[in-house]
N, C-alpha and C positions, 0 to 999 in steps of 0.2 A: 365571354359574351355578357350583356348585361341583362340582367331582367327587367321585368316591364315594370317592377315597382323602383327598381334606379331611375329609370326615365321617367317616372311620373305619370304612369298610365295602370288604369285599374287589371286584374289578373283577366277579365273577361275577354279583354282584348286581344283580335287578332292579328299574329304580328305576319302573317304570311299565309294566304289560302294554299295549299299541298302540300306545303315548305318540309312537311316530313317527308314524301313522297320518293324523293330525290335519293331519300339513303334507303333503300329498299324497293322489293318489286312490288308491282299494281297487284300483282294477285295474293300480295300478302295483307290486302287491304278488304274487306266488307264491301261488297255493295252498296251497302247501304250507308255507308261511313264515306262511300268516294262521291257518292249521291248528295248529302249533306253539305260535302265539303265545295261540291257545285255551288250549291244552292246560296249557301254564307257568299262565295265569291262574288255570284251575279247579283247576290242582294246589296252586298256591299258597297259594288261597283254603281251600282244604280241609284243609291245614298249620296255616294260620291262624287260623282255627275250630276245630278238632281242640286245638290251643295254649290255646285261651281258655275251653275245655269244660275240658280238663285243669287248667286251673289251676284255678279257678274251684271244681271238684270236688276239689283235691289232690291231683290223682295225680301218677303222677311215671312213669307207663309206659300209651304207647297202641298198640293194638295195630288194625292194617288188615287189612281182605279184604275180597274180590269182587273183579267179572273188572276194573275199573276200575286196581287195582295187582297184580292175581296177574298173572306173568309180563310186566312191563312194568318193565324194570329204569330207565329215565329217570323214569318217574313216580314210581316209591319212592325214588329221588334226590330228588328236588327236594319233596317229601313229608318227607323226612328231613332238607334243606338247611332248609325253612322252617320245622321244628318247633326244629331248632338254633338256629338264626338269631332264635325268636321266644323261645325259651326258655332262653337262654344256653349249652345245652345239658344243661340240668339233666332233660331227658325224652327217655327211649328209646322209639324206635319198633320196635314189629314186627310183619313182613307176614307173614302168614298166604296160604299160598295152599291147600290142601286143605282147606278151612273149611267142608264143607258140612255137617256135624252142629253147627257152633257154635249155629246158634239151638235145636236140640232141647236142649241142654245148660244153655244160659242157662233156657228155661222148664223145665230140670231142678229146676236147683239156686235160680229164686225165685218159682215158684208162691205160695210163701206170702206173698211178698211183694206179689202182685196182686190180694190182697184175693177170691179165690174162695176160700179156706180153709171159708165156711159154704155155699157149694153142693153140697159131696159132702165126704163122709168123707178123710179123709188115705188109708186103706187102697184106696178107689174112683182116687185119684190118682195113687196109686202105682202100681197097676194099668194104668193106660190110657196115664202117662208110659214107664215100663218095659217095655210090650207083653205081656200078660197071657199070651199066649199061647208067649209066649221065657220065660218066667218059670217055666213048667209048674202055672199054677191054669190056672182056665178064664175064658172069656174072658170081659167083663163086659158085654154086649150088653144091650139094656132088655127082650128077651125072655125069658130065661134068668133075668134079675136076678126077676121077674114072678114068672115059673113055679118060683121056688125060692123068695120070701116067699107061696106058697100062690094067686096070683091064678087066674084062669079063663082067661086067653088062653092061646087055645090057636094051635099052627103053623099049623093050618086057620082058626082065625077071623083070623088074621094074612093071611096068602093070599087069602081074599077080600077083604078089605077093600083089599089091594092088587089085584087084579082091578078091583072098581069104581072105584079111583083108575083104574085105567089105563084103560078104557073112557070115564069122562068125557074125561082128557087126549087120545084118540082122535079124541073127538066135539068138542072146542073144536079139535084139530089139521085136522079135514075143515073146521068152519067159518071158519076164518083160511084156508083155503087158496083155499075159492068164494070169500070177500070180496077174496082177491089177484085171483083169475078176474077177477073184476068190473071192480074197477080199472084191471086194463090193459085191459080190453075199453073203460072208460070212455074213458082216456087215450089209446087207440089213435081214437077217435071226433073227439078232442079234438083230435087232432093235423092228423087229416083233413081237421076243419073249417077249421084254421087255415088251413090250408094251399092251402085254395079262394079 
């Protein structure tokens, strides 16, 4: 076999995630050492793909978050060692850890790119992305929007109509709950029998 300094790769590197596994049982392994050797793998693997999307796409800067590398300073290592490592070092990585408005922002800034541009007005999208109501218009609810092209619904025909919804959901809620009655009463029979 050769070692990794024949080929020209530093000692740190992994030449195979369980590769020892193979000659030996699992229980002659740690926990916490089988744990680890996960962990390298999916880290790696996720360097690695992350590397090949990057390229692939031109970029030249990827950027990570969620709880998988926010505050997980080995995993943004070895995240960082395999994007080097895959990319000669021509792509920066950066972890984001307070990330949790990034997907409001992504569907900020390409709505128009997902092809909904003909379901509602840009001014309707702007509205309901922005929060209509931080904005100081008013808000754009299908009641309001209704009653201000001239229609007839009114707050009360709205109200009932929500009443009878809730009443039917009532009356299918009592009947789902006898047909449960049933059931265990069957099963409870069932069990009896067996049992004799």
């Amino acid at each position: 076999f050769l070692s990794l300094r024949q080929i020209g790769l530093p000692a740190s590197t992994t030449a195979a995630s369980f590769g020892k596994v193979n000659s030996g049982k699992l229980s002659e392994y740690k926990a916490e050492d089988l744990a680890a050797a996960l962990l390298n793998s999916f880290t790696y693997n996720i360097g690695q793909i992350a590397y090949f999307v990057a390229n692939l796409s031109g970029l030249k800067r990827i950027f990570f978050r969620g709880a998988y590398v926010c505050g997980h300073e080995k995993t943004m290592d070895k995240i960082s060692r395999s994007l080097k490592y895959w990319s000669k070092g021509e792509v920066q990585t950066t972890f984001l850890c307070h990330e949790g408005f990034l997907g409001t922002l992504g569907a900020f800034w390409s709505y128009e790119n997902m092809g909904i541009d003909g379901l509602a007005s840009h001014e309707v999208i702007r509205e309901v992305l922005l929060g209509a109501p931080y904005t100081g218009q008013f808000p754009s609810s299908p009641l309001t929007r209704e009653q201000e092209n001239g229609g007839n619904t009114t707050a009360e025909a709205e109200m009932e109509r929500l009443r009878r919804d809730n009443a039917v959901l009532k009356s299918e809620l009592e009947r789902l709950q006898r047909e449960n009655t049933e059931l265990k009463a069957r099963l409870v029979k069932s069990d009896e029998a067996a049992t004799l």
